[in-house]
C-alpha atoms as one frame of an Amber mdcrd trajectory, in Angstrom:
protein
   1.149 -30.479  22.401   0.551 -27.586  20.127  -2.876 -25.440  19.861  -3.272
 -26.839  16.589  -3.797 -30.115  18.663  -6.203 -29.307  20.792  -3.739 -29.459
  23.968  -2.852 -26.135  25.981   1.339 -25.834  26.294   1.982 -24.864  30.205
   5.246 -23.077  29.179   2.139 -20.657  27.036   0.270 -20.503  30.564   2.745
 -19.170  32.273   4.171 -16.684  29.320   7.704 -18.976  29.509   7.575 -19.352
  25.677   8.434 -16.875  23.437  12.304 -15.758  24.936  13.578 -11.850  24.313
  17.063 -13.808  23.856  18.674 -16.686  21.498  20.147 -18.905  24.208  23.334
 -20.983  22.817  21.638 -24.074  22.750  18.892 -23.335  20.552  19.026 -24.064
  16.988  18.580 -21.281  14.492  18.085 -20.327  11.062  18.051 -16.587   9.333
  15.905 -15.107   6.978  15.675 -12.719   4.363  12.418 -11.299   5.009  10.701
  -7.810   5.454   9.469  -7.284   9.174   5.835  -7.085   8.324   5.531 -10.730
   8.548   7.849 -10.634  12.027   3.643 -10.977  14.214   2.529 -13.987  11.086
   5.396 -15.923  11.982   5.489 -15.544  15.633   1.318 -16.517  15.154   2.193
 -19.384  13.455   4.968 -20.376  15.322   2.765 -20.007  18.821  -0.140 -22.062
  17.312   1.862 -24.604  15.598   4.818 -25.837  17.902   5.631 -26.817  21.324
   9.172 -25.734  22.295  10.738 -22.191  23.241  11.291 -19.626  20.675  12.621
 -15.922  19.995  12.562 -14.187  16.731  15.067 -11.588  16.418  15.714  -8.782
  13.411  18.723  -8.364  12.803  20.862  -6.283  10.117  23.066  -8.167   7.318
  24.732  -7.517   3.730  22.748  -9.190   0.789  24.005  -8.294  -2.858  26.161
  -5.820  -1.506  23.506  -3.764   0.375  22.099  -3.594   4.133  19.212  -6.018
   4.227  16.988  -6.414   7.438  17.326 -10.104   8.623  15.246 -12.180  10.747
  16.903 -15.062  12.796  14.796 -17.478  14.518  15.847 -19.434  17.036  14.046
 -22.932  18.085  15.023 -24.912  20.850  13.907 -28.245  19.545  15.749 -28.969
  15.690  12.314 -30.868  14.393  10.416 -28.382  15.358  13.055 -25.780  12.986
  12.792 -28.359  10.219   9.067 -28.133  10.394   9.467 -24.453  10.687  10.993
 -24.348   7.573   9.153 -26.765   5.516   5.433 -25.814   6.423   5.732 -22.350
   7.564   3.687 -20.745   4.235   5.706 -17.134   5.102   8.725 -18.606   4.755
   7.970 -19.377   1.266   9.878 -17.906  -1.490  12.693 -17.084   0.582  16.243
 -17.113   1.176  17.089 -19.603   3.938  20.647 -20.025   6.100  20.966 -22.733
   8.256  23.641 -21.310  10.837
C-alpha cells in the first residue's frame, strides 16, 4: 500500500525502492520535461505508488535540437498508467510509450 493509504511500503523501510538502474523488465515511458520537476515527480511517485522505480535524464533530439529527456521506469504497468494519467507534472507534456 502506498503512503497516500495510510500503509508503510517495506521495500521504503529498507531504501529497496527507488533503483539507480532501469532493469529490463520494468516498463517505461519518456518525457519531455525540464529537470526541475525530476525531485516533484520522484515525491509523487514515492507517496503515491507501491512498486520499484528509477527516473533517469537522459539526452534526445526533439524538432531537430538536443532536448533533455526524462525516462521513467515502473516495474508494475498499472502503476505507469496511473503515472501517466494522474501525475499533475506530467501534464501538458509530450509522452512516449517505449
Amino acid at each position: 500500500m502506498s503512503l497516500a493509504k495510510g500503509k508503510v511500503n517495506p521495500l521504503n523501510v529498507f531504501d529497496q525502492r527507488r533503483l539507480s538502474y532501469i532493469p529490463v523488465h520494468f516498463q517505461t515511458a519518456v518525457f519531455y520535461l525540464d529537470k526541475t520537476v525530476l525531485e516533484k515527480i520522484d515525491q509523487w511517485v514515492y507517496y503515491n505508488l507501491n512498486s520499484r522505480y528509477c527516473i533517469k535524464t537522459r539526452l534526445g533530439y526533439r524538432n531537430k535540437k538536443h532536448a533533455d529527456m526524462l525516462e521513467i521506469g515502473i516495474e508494475d504497468p498499472r502503476e505507469l498508467t496511473m503515472l501517466i494519467l494522474a501525475c499533475p507534472f506530467l501534464n501538458n507534456t509530450t509522452k512516449e510509450t517505449l
